[in-house]
BADREN-727938 format. One record per residue (C-alpha): residue in three letters; x, y, z. Coordinates in nm, 4 decimals, always signed. Layout:
BEGIN
@r:ALA&X:X&Y:Y&Z:Z
...
This chain:
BEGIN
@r:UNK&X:+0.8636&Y:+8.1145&Z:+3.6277
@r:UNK&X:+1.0344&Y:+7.8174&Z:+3.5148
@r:UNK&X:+1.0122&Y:+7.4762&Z:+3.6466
@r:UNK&X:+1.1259&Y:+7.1598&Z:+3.7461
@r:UNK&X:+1.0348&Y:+6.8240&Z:+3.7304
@r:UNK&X:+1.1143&Y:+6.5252&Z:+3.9700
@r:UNK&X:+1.1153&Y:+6.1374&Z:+3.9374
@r:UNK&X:+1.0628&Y:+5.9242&Z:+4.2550
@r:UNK&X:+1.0392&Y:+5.5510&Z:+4.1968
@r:UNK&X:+0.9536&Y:+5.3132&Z:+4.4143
@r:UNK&X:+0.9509&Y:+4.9434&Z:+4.4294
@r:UNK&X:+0.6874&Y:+4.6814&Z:+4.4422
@r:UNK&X:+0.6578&Y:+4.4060&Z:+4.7266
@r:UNK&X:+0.9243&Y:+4.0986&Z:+4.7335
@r:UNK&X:+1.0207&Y:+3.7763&Z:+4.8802
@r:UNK&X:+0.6509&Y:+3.7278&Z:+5.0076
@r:UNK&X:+0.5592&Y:+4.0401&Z:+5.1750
@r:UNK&X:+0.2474&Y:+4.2474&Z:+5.1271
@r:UNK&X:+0.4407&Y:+4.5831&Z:+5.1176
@r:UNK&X:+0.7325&Y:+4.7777&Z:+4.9837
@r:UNK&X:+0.8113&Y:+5.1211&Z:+5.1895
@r:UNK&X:+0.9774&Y:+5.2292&Z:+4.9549
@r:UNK&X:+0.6629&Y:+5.2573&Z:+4.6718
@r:UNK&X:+0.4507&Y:+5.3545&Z:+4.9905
@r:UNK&X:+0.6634&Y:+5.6804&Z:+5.0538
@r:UNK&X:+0.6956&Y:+5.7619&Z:+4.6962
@r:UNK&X:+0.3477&Y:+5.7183&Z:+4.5812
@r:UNK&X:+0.2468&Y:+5.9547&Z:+4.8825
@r:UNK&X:+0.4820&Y:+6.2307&Z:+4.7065
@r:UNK&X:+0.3136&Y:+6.1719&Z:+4.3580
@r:UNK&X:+0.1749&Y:+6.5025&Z:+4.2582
@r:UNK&X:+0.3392&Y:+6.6780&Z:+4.4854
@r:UNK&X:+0.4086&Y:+7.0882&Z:+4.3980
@r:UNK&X:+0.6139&Y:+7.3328&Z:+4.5580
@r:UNK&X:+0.8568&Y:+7.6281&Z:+4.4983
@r:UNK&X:+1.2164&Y:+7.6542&Z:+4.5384
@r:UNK&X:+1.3676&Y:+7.9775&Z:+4.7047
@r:UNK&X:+1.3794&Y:+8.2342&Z:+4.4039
@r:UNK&X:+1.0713&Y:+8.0789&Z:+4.2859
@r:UNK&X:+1.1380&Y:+7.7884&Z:+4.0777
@r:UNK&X:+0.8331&Y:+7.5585&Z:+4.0526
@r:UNK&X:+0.8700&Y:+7.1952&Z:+4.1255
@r:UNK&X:+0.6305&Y:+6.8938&Z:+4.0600
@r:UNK&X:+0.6968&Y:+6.5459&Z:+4.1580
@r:UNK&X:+0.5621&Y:+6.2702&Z:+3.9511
@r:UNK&X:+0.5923&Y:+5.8308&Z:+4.1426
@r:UNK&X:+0.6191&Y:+5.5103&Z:+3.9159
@r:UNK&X:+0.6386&Y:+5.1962&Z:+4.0721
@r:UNK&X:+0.8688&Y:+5.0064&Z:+3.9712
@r:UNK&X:+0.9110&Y:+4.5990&Z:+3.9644
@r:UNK&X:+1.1336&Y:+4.4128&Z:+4.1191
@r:UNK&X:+1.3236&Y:+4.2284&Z:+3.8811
@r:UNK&X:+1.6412&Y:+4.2403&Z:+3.6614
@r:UNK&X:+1.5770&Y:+4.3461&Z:+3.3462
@r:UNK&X:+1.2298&Y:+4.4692&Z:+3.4076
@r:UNK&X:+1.3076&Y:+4.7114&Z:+3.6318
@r:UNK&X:+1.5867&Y:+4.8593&Z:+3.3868
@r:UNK&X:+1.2864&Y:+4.8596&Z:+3.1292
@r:UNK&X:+1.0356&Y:+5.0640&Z:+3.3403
@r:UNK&X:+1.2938&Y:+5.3260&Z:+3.5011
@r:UNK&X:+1.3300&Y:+5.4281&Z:+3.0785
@r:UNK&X:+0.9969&Y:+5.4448&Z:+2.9766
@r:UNK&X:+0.9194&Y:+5.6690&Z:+3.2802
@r:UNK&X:+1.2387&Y:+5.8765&Z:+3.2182
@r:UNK&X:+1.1376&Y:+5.9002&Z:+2.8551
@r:UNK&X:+0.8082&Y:+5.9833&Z:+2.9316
@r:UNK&X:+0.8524&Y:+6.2576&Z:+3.2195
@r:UNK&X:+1.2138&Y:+6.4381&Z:+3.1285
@r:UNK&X:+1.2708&Y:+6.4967&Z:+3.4479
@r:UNK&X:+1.5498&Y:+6.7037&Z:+3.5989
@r:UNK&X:+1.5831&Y:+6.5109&Z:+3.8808
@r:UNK&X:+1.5415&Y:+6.0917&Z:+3.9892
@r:UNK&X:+1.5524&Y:+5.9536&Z:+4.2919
@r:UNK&X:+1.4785&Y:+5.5844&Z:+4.3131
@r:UNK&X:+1.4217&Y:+5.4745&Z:+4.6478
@r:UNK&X:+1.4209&Y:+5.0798&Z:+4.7838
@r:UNK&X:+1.3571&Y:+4.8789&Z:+5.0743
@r:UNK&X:+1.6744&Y:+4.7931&Z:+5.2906
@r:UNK&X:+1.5650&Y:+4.5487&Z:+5.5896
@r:UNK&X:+1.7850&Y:+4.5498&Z:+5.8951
@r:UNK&X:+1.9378&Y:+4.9496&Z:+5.8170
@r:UNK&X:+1.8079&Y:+5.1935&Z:+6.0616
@r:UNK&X:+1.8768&Y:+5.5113&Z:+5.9140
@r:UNK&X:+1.7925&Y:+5.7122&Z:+5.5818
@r:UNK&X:+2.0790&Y:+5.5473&Z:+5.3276
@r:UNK&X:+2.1554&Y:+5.7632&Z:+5.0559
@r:UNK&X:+2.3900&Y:+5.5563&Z:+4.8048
@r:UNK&X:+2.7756&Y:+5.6445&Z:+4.7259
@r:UNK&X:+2.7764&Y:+5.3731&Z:+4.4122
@r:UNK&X:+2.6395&Y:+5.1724&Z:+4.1948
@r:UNK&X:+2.8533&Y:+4.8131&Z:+4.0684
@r:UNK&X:+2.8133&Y:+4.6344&Z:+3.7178
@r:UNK&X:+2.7102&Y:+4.3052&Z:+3.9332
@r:UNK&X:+2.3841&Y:+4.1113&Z:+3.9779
@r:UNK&X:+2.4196&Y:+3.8500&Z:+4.1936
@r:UNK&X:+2.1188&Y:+3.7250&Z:+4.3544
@r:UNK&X:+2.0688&Y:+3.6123&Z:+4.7362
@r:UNK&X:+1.7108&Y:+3.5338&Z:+4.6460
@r:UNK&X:+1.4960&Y:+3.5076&Z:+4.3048
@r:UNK&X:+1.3322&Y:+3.8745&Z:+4.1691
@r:UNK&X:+0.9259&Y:+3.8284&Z:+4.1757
@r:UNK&X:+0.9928&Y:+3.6879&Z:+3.8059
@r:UNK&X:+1.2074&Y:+3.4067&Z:+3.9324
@r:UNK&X:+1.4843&Y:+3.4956&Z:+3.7862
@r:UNK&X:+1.8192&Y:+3.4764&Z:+4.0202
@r:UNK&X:+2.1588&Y:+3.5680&Z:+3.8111
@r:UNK&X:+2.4619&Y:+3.4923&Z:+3.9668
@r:UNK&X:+2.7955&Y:+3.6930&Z:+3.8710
@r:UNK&X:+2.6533&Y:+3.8667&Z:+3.6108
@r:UNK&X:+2.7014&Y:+4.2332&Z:+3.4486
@r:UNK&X:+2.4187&Y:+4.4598&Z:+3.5121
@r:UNK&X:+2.5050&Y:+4.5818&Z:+3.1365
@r:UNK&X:+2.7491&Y:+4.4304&Z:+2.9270
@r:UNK&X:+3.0374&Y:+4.6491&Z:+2.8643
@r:UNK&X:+2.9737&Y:+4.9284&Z:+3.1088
@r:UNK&X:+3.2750&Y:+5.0200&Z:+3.3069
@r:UNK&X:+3.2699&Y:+4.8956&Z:+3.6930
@r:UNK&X:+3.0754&Y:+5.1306&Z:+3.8880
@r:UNK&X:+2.9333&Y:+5.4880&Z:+3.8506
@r:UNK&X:+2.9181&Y:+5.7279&Z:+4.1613
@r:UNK&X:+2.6043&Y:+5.8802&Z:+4.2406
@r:UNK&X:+2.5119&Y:+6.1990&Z:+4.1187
@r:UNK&X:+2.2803&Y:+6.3001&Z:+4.3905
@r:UNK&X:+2.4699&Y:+6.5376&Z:+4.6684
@r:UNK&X:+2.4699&Y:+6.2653&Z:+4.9200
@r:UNK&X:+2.6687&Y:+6.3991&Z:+5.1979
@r:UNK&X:+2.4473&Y:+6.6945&Z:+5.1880
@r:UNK&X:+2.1603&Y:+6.5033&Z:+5.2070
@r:UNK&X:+2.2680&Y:+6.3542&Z:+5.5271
@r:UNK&X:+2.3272&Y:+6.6919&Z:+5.7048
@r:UNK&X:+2.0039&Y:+6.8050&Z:+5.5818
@r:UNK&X:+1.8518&Y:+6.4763&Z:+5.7194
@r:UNK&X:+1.9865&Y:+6.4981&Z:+6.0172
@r:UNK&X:+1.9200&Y:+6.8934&Z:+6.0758
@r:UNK&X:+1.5153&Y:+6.8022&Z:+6.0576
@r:UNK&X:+1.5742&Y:+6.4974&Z:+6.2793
@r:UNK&X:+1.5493&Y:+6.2254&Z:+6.0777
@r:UNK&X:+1.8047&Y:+5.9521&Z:+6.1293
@r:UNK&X:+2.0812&Y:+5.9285&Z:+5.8290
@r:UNK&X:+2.4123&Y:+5.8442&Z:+5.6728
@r:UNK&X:+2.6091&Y:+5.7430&Z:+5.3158
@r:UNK&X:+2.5775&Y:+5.3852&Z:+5.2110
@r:UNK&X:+2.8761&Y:+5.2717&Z:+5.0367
@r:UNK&X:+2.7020&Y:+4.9448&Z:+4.9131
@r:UNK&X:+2.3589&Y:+4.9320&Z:+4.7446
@r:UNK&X:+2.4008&Y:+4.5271&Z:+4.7221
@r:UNK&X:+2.3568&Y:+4.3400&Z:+4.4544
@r:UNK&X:+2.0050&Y:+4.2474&Z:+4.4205
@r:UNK&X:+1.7462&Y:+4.4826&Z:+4.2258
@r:UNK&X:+1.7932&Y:+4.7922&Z:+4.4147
@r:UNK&X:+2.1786&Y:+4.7793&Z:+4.2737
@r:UNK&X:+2.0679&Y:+4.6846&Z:+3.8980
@r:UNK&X:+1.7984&Y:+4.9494&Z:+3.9159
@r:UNK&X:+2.0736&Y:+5.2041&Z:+4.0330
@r:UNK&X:+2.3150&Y:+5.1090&Z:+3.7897
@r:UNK&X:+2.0832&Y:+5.1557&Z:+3.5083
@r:UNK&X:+1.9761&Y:+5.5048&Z:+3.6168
@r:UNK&X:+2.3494&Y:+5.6222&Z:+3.6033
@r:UNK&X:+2.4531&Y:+5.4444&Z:+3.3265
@r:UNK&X:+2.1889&Y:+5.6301&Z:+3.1080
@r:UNK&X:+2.2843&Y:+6.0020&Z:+3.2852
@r:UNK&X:+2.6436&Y:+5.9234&Z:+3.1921
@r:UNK&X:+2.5553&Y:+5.7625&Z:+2.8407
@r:UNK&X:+2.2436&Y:+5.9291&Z:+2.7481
@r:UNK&X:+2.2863&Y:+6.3185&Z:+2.8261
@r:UNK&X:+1.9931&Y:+6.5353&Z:+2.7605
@r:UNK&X:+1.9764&Y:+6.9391&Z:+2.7481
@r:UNK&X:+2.0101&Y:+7.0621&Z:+3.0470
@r:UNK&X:+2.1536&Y:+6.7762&Z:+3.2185
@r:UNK&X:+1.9603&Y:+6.5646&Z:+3.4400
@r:UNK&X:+2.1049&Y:+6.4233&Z:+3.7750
@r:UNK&X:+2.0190&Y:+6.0527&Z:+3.9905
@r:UNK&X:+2.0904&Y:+5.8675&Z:+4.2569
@r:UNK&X:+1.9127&Y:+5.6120&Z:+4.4683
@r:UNK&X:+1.8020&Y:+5.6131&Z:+4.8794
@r:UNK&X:+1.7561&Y:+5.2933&Z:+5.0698
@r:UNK&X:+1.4888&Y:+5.2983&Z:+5.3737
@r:UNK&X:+1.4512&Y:+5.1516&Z:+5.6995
@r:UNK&X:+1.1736&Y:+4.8679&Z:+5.7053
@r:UNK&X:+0.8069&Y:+5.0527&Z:+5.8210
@r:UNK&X:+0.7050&Y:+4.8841&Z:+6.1981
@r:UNK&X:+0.4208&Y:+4.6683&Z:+6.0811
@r:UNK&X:+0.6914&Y:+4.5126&Z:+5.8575
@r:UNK&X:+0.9125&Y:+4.4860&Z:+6.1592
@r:UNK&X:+0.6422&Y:+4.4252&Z:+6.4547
@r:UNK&X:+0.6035&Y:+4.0622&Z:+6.1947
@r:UNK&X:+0.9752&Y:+3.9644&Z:+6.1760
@r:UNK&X:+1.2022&Y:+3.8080&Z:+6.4068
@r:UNK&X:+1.4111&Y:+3.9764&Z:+6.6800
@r:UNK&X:+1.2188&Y:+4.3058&Z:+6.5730
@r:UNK&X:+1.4927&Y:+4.4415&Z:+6.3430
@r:UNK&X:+1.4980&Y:+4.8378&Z:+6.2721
@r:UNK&X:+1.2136&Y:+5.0603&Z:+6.1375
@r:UNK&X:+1.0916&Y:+5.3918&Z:+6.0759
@r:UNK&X:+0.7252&Y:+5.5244&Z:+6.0312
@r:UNK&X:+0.6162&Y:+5.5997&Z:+5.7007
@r:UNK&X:+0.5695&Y:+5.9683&Z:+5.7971
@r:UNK&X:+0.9451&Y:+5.9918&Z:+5.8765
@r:UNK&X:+1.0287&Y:+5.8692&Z:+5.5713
@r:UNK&X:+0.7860&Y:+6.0877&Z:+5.3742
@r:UNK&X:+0.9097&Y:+6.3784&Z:+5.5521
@r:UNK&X:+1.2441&Y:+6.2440&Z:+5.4616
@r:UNK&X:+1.1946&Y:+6.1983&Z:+5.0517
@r:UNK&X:+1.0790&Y:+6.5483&Z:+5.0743
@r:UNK&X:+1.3953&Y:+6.6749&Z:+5.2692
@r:UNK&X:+1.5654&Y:+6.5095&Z:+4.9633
@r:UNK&X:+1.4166&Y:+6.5698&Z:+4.6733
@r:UNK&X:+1.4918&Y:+6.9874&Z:+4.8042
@r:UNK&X:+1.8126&Y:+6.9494&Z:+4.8957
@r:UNK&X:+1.9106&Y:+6.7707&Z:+4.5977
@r:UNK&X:+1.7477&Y:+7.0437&Z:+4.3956
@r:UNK&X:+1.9482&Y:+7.3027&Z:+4.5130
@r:UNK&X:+2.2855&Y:+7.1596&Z:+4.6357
@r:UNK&X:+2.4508&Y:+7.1642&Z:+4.2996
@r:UNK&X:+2.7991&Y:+7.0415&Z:+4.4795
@r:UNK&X:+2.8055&Y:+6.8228&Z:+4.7771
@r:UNK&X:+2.9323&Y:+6.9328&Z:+5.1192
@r:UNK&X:+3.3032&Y:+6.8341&Z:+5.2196
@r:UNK&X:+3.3074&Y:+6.6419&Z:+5.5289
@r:UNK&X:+3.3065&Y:+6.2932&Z:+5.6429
@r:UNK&X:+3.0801&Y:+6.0305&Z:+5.5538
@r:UNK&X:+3.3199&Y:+5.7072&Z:+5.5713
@r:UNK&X:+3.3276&Y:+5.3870&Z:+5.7328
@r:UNK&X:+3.5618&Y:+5.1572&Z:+5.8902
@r:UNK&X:+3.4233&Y:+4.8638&Z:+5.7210
């Protein structure tokens, strides 16, 4: 039987909160073993990750390096979305609303020097949101990731897949989730959440689909604006 290995970061708390979802969710799938149709086995190993530039970059390699997994899928926070976000691209900009937990806020600059532009995902995002949606979880394609450390982080993974290929290849992407309802029960106007089951159910949705979609479904998954 041969096997697979999975990558799900999350992030730590910012900007004065007491939680991130997005390590929540993750950390809940650390460990995590199961087998693919055919009988492929699959294990699922979490790192949290911190949120700040540079940093960030720094701990997504060292787990990479240390794991070889086939598969990553970092995940963030993304207050004020109500649906499961998989992400179209990743942009060569930081450009902070707000300082990381280090206190660092760049403005205008190049998540690395020299890279070209953007990179497109490598996860099989429109088939992720069918799948999503067919176990009745809310979802659809994010064509912006921001620019805050969700978007470096993002950046970074796909810059190393497309600079840094490794036997076998190994594929990425990055998932933005709803705020959890304690999170929103504390904010103003009561913006949109999910329960951390949903999500969990949702990473796990994922992380199979992504495993055995090899090339994405053709239908739409655009916006107006």
């Amino acid at each position: 039987m041969t096997g697979a290995l999975v990558l799900i970061t999350g992030f730590e708390p910012f900007d004065r909160d007491s939680i991130n979802p997005s390590w929540e969710a993750a950390r809940a799938l650390d460990g995590w073993r199961f087998e693919l149709p055919g009988g492929q086995a699959v294990q699922v190993h979490a790192r949290r990750m911190p949120c700040a530039f540079g940093a960030a970059l720094r701990a997504m390699d060292e787990a990479i390096d240390g794991l070889q997994p086939e598969l990553v899928l970092a995940i963030g926070q993304a207050g004020g979305r109500s649906e499961i976000t998989p992400e179209r691209v990743a942009i060569n900009v930081d450009d902070g609303r707000i300082c990381d937990n280090a206190g660092c806020q760049p403005i205008d600059l190049p998540v690395i020097e020299g890279a070209p532009a953007a990179y497109f995902s490598t996860l099989p995002i429109k088939a992720l949101v069918s799948a999503l949606r067919a176990a009745g979880v809310p979802a659809s394609v994010s064509n912006s990731a921001g620019t805050f450390v969700c978007n470096h982080i993002f950046f970074g993974l796909m810059h190393r897949i497309a600079t840094r290929p490794v036997p076998g290849g190994m594929r990425g992407g990055f998932i933005h989730i709803p705020l959890l309802p304690e999170q929103a029960a504390r904010l103003p106007g009561g913006p949109p959440s999910l329960s951390l089951d949903t999500v969990i159910e949702a990473l796990r949705v994922s992380v199979r689909t992504a495993l055995l979609v090899r090339e994405d479904v053709r239908e739409t998954g655009g916006t107006l604006n």
